[in-house]
DRENDO-1510 file (C-alpha; in Angstrom, 1 decimal, always signed):
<recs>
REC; n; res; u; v; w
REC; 1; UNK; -5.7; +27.0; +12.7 .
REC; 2; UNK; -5.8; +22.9; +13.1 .
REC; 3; UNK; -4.3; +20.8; +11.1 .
REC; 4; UNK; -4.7; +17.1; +10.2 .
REC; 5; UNK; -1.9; +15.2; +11.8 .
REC; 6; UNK; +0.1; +15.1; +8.8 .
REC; 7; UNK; +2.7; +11.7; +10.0 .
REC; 8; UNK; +2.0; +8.8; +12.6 .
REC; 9; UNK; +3.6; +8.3; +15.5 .
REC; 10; UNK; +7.7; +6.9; +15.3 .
REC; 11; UNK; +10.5; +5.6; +16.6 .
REC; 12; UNK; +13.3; +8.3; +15.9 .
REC; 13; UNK; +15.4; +5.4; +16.0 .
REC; 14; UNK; +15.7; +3.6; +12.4 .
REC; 15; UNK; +17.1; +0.2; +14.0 .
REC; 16; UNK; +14.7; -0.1; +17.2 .
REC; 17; UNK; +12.3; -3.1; +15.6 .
REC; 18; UNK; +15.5; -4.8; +14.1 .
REC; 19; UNK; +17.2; -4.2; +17.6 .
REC; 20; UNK; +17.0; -8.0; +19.0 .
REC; 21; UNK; +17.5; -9.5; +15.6 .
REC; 22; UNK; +20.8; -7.0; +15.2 .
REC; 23; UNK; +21.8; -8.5; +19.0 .
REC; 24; UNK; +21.2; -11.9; +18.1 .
REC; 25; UNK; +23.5; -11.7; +15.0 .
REC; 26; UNK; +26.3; -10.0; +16.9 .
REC; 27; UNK; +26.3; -12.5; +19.6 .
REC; 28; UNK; +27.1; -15.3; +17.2 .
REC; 29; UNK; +29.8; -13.3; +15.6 .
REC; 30; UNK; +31.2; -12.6; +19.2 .
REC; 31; UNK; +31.6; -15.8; +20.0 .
REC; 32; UNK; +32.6; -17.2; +16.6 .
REC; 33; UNK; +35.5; -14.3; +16.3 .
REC; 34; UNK; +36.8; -13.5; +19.9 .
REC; 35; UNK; +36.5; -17.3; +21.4 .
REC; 36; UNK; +39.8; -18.0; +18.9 .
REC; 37; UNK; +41.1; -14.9; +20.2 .
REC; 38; UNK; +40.6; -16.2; +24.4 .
REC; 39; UNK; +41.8; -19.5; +23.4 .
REC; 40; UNK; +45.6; -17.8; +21.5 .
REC; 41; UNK; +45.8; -16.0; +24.5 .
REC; 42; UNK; +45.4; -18.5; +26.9 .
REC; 43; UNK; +48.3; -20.3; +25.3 .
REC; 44; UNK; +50.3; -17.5; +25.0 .
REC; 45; UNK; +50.0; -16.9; +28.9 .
REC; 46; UNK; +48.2; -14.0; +29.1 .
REC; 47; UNK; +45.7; -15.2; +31.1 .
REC; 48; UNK; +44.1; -11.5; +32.1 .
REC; 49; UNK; +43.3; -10.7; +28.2 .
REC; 50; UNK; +41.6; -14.3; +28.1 .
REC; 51; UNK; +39.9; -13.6; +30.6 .
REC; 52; UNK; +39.0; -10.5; +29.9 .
REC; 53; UNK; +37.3; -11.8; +26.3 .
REC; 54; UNK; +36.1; -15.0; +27.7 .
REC; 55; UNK; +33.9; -12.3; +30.2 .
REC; 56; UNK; +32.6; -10.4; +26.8 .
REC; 57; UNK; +32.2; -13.6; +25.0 .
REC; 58; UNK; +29.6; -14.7; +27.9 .
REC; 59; UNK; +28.0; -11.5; +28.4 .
REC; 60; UNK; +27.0; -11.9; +24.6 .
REC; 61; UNK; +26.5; -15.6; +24.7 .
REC; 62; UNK; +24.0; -15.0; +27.4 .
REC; 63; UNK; +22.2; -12.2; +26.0 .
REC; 64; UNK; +22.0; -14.1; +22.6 .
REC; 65; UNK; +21.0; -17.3; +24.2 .
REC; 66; UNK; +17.9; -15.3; +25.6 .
REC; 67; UNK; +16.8; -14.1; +22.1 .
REC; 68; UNK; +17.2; -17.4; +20.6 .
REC; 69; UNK; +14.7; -18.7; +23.2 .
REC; 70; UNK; +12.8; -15.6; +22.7 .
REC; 71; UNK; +13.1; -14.3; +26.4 .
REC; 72; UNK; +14.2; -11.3; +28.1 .
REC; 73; UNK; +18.0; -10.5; +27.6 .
REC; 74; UNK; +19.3; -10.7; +31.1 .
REC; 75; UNK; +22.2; -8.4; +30.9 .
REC; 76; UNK; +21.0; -5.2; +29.7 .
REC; 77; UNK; +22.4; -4.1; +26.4 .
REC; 78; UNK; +24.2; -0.4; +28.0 .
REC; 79; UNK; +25.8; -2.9; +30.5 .
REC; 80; UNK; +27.7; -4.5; +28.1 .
REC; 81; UNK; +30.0; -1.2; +27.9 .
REC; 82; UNK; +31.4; -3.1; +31.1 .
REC; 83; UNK; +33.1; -6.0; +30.1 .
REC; 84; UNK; +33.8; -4.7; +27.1 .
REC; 85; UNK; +35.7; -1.7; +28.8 .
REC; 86; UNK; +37.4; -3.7; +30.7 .
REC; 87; UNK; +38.7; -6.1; +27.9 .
REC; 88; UNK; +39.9; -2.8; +26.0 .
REC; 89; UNK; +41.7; -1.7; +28.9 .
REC; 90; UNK; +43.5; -4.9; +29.8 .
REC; 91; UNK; +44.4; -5.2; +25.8 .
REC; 92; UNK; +46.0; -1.5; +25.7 .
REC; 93; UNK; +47.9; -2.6; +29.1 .
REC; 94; UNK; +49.4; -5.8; +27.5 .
REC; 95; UNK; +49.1; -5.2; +24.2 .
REC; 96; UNK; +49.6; -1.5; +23.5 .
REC; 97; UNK; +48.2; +0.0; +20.7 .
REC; 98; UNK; +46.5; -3.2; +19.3 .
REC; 99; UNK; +43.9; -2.5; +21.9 .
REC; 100; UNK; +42.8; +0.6; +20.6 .
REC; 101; UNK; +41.8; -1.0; +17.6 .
REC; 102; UNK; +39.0; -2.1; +19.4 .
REC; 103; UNK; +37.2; +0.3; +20.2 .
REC; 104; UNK; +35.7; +1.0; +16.7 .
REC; 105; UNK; +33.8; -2.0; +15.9 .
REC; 106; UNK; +32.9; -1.4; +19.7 .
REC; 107; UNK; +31.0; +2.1; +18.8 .
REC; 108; UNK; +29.5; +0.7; +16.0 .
REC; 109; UNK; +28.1; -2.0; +18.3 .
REC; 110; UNK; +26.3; +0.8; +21.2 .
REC; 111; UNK; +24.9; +2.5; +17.6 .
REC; 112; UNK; +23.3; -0.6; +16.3 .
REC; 113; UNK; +21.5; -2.4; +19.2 .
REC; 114; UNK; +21.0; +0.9; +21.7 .
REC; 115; UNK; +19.0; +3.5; +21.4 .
REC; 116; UNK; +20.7; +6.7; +19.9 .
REC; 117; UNK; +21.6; +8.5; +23.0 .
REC; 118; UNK; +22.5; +6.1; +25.3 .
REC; 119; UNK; +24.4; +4.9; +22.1 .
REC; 120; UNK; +26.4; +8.4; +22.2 .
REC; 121; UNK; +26.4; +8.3; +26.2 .
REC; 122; UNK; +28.4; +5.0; +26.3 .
REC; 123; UNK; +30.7; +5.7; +23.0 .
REC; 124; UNK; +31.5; +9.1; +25.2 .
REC; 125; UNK; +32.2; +7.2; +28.1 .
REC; 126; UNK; +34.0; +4.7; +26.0 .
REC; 127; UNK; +36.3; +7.3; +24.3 .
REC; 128; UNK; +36.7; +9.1; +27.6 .
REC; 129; UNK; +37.8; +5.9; +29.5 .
REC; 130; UNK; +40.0; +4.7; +26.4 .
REC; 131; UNK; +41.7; +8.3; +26.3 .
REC; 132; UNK; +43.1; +8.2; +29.9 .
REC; 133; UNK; +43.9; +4.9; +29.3 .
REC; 134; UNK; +45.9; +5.1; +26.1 .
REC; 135; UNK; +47.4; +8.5; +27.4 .
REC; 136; UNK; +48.8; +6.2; +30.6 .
REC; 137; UNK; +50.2; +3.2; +28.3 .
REC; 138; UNK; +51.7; +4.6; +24.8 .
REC; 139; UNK; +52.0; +8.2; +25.8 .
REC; 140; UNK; +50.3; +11.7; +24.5 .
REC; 141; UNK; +51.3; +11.4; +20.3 .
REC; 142; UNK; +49.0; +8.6; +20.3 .
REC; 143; UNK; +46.6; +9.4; +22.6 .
REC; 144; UNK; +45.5; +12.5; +20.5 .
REC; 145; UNK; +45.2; +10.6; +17.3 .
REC; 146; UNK; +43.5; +7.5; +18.7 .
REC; 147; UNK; +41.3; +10.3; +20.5 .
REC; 148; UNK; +40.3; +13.0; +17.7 .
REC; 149; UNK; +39.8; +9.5; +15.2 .
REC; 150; UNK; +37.2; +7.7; +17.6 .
REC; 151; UNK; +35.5; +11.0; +18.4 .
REC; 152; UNK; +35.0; +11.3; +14.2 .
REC; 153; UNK; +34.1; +7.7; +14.2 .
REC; 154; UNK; +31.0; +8.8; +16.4 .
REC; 155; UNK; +30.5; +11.6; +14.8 .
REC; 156; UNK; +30.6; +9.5; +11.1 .
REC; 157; UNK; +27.7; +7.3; +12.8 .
REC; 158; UNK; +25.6; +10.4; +13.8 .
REC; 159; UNK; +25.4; +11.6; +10.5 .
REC; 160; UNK; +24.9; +8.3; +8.9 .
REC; 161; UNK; +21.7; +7.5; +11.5 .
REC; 162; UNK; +20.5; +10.8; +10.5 .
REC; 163; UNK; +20.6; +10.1; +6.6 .
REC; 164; UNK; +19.0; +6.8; +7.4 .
REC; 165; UNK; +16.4; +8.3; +10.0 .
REC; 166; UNK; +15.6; +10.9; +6.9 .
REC; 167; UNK; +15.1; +8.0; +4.2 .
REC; 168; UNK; +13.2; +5.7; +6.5 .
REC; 169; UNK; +11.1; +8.9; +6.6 .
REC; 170; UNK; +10.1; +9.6; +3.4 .
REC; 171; UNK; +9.6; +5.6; +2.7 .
REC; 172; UNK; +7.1; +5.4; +5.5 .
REC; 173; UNK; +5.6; +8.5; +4.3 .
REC; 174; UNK; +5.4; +6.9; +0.3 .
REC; 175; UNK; +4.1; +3.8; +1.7 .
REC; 176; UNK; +1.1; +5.0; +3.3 .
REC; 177; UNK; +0.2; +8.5; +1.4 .
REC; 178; UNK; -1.7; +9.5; -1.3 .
REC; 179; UNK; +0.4; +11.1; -3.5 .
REC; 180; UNK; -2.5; +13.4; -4.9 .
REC; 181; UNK; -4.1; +14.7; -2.1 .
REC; 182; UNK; -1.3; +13.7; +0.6 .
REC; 183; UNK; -4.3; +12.2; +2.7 .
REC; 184; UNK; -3.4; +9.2; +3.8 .
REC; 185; UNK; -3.9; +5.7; +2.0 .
REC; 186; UNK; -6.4; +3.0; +2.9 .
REC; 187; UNK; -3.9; +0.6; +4.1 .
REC; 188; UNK; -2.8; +3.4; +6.7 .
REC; 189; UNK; -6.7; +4.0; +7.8 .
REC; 190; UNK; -7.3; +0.4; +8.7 .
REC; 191; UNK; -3.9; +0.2; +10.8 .
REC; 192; UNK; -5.1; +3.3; +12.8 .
REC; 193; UNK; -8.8; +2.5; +12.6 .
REC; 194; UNK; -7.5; -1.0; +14.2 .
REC; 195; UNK; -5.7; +1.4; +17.0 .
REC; 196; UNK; -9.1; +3.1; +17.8 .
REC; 197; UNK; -11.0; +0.0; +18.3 .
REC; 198; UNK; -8.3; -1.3; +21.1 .
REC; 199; UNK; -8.8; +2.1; +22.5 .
REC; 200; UNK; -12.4; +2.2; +22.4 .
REC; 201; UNK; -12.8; -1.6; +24.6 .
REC; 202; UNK; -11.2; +1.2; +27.3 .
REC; 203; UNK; -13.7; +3.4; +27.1 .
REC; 204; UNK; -12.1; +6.0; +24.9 .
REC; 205; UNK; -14.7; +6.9; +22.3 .
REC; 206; UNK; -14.0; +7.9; +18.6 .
REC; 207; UNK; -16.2; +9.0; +15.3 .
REC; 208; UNK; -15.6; +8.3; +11.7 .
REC; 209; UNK; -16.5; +10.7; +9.0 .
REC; 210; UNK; -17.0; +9.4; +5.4 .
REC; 211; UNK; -16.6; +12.4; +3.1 .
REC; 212; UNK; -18.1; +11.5; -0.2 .
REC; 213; UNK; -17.9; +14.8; -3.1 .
REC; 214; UNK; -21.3; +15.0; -4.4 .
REC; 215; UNK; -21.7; +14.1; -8.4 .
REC; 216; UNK; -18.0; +13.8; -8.5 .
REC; 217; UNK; -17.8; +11.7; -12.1 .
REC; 218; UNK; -20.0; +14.5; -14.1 .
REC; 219; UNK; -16.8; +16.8; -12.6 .
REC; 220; UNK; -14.5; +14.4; -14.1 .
REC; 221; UNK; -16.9; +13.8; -17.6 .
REC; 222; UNK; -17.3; +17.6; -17.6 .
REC; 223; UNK; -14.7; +19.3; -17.0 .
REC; 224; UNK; -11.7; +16.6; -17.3 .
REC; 225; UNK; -9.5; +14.6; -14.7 .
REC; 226; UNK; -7.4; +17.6; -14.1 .
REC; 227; UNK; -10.1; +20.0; -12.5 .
REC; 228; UNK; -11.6; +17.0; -11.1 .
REC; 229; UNK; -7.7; +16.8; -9.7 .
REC; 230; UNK; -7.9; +20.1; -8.0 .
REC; 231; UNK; -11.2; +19.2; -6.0 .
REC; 232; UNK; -10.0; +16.3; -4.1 .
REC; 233; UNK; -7.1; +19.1; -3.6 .
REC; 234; UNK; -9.2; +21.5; -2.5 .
REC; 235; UNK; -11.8; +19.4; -0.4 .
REC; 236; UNK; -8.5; +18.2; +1.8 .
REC; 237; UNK; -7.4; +21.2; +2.3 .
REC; 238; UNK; -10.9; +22.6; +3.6 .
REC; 239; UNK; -11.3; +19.1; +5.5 .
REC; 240; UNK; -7.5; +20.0; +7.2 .
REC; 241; UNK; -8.6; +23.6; +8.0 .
REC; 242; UNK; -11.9; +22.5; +10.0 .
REC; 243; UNK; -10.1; +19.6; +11.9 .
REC; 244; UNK; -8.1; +19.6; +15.0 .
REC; 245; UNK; -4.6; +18.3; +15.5 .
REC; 246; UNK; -5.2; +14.5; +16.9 .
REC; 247; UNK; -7.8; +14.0; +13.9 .
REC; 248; UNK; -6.5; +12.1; +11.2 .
REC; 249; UNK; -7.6; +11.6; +7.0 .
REC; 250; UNK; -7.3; +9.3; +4.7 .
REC; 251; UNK; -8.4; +8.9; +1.1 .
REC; 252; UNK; -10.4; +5.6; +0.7 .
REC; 253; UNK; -10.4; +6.1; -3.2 .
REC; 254; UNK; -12.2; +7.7; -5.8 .
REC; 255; UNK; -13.9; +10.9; -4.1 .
REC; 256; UNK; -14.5; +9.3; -0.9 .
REC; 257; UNK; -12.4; +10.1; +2.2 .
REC; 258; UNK; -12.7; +9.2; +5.7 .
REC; 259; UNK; -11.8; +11.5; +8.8 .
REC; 260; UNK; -10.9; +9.4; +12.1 .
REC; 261; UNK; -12.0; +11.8; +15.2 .
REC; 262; UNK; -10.2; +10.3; +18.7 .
REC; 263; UNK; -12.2; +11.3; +21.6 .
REC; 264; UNK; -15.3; +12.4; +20.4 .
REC; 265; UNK; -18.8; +11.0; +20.5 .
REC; 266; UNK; -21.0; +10.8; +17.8 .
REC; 267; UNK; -23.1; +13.9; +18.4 .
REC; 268; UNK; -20.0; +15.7; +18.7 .
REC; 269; UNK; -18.9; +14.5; +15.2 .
REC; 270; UNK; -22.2; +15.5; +13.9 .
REC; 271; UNK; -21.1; +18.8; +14.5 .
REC; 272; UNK; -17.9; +18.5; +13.2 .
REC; 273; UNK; -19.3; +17.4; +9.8 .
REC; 274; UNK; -21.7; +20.0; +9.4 .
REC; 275; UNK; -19.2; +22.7; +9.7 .
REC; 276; UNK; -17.3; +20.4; +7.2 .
REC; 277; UNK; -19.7; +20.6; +4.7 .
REC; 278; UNK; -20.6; +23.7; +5.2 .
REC; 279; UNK; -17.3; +25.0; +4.7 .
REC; 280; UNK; -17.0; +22.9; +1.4 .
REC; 281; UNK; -19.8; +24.2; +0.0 .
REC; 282; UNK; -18.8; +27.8; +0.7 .
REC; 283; UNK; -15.6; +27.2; -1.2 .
REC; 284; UNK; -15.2; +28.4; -4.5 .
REC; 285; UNK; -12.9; +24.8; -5.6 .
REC; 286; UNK; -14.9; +25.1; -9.4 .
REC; 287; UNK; -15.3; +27.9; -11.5 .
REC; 288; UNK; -18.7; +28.8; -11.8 .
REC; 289; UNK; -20.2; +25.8; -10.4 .
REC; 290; UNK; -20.6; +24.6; -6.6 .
REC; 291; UNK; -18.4; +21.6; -4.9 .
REC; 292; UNK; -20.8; +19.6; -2.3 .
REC; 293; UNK; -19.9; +16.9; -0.1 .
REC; 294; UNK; -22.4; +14.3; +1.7 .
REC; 295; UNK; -21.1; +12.8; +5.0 .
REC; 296; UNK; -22.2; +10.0; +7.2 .
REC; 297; UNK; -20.7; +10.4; +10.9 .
REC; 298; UNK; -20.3; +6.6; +12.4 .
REC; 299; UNK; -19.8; +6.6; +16.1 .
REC; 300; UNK; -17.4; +3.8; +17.4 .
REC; 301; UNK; -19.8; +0.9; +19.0 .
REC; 302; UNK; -18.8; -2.0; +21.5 .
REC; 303; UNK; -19.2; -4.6; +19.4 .
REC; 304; UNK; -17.7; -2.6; +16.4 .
REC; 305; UNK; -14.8; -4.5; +14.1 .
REC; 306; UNK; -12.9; -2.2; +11.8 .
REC; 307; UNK; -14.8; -3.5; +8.8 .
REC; 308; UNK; -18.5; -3.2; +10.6 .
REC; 309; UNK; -17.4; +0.9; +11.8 .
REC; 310; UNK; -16.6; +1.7; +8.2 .
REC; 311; UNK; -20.1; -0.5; +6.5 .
REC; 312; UNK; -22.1; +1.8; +8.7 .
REC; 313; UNK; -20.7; +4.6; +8.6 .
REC; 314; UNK; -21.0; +4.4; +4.6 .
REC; 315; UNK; -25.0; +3.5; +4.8 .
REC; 316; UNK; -25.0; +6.6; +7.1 .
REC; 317; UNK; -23.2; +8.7; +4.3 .
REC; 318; UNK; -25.5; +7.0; +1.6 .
REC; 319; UNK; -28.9; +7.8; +3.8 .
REC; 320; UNK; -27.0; +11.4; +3.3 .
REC; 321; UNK; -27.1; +11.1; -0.6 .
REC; 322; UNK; -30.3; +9.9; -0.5 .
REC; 323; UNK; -31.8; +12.1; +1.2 .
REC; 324; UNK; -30.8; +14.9; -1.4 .
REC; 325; UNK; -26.7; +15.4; -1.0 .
REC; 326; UNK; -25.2; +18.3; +0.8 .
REC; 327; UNK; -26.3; +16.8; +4.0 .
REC; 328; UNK; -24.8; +14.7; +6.7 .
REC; 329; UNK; -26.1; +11.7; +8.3 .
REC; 330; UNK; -25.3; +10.1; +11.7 .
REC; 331; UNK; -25.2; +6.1; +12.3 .
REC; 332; UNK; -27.3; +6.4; +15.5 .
REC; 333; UNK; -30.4; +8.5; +14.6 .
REC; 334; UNK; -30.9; +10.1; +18.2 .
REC; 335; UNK; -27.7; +11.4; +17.4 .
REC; 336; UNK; -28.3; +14.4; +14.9 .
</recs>
């Protein structure tokens, strides 16, 4: 059995369109916060640590410097792990345990501006390279606390992206779904509807069909707002039997619902609706009384904006009512 798609296509990653912003914000904070740090050890004579940092402070200067001018960031974001490495390890070799210390705001860093596994590949690598290292300088009573603590840090992160992953979720599912009939919203349709049209100048074709319930306010009038409740209810659910996977509803308002069909012609989608309605009016969804639908089938045209698509496809849908409702009605009328 097919089912509407029931959630648009998504980054699993909750950070990935705040990614460059995120990058931008640490580079200034890089610079502002370890430059001090470069310049204390410089004086101090440890000229291998200030080196060290002055390396990470350019990697993020550059990188930054690239957003801020809205280009490409030259040193891709997994190679930072490089110079940052190599800080740590000069740190824990002059330093000692103070070097450790950075490796923490270091994980947090691959979480927030890479994606999630090569976030978890680097903080690995990181933890791996960092173990041998502080096994070598301060001995194995450290190593396995600094070890099984960064390895819980990572771990701390996972479940936090998850919670956040799960939230972003169900806020992109409120934002664009009817709550009644979990069809989804008008403001979704003309995003998707907008996606179609760039498809179609490719040659991909693509039908609407406006699904209006026939004498929908004597329902209401008659029988109150709560049966009149249960058929939208039940019309989507006969609407998400009949249609495949890739097609996708929305609820316009009121009664009236549209059904996007990727990849099918008009004359195709004339089918489709007639088993539609067909379906709907087989459907006991009222006690002793019928539930009808009309349907105009609007196949995507050249010159089509989103606005024009959904105008004819309604006049189809009303030619449809016209003509005595239970019926469907194409846009192109060598197309029935």
């Amino acid at each position: 059995m097919s089912e509407v798609e029931d959630h648009p296509a998504s980054d699993d990653d909750p950070l990935v369109r705040e990614r460059e912003r995120v990058m931008y914000a640490l580079s200034i904070l890089a610079v502002v916060f370890l430059l001090p740090f470069a310049v204390h050890d410089f004086l101090r004579g440890r000229n291998a640590l200030a080196s060290a940092i002055v390396c990470v402070v350019v990697s993020f200067a550059v990188d930054g410097g690239a957003i801020r001018l809205r280009r490409k960031p030259p040193i891709p974001y997994a190679l930072l792990l490089v110079p940052i490495t190599g800080a740590i390890t000069v740190s824990l070799a002059t330093q000692g345990v103070i070097g450790a210390f950075w490796c923490y705001p270091t994980v947090l860093f691959f979480f927030f501006v890479l994606a999630r596994p090569v976030a978890n590949l680097c903080s690995l690598a990181l933890l791996l390279v960092a173990t041998v290292i502080v096994q070598r300088f301060l001995g194995a009573h450290v190593t396995i606390r600094f070890s099984v603590s960064l390895l819980l840090t990572i771990l701390i992160v996972n479940v936090i992206q998850n919670i956040i992953r799960e939230l972003q979720r169900r806020l992109v599912d409120q934002a664009i779904t009817d709550p009644l009939t979990g069809a989804f919203n008008r403001r979704h349709m003309e995003a998707r509807l907008a996606d179609a049209l760039e498809l179609g100048r490719r040659g991909t074709p693509a039908s609407l069909l406006l699904i209006d319930i026939d004498h929908f306010k004597r329902i209401n009038d008659e029988r109150g707002h709560e049966a009149g409740d249960k058929v939208l209810q039940g019309v989507v659910a006969v609407v998400r039997k009949r249609a495949r996977k890739v097609d996708v509803l929305f609820r316009m308002g009121g009664e009236e619902f549209v059904l996007l069909l990727p990849g099918t012609v008009e004359s195709a989608g004339v089918g489709m609706a007639e088993a539609i309605r067909q379906s709907i009016a087989e459907t006991a969804l009222l006690d002793g009384a019928a539930v009808t639908v009309s349907i105009g089938i609007g196949g995507l045209q050249a010159d089509d904006s989103v606005e024009q698509w959904i105008k004819e496809t309604d006049a189809a849908m009303y030619a449809a009512k016209q003509a005595g409702r239970n019926r469907v009605a194409p846009r192109s009328r060598d197309a029935g």
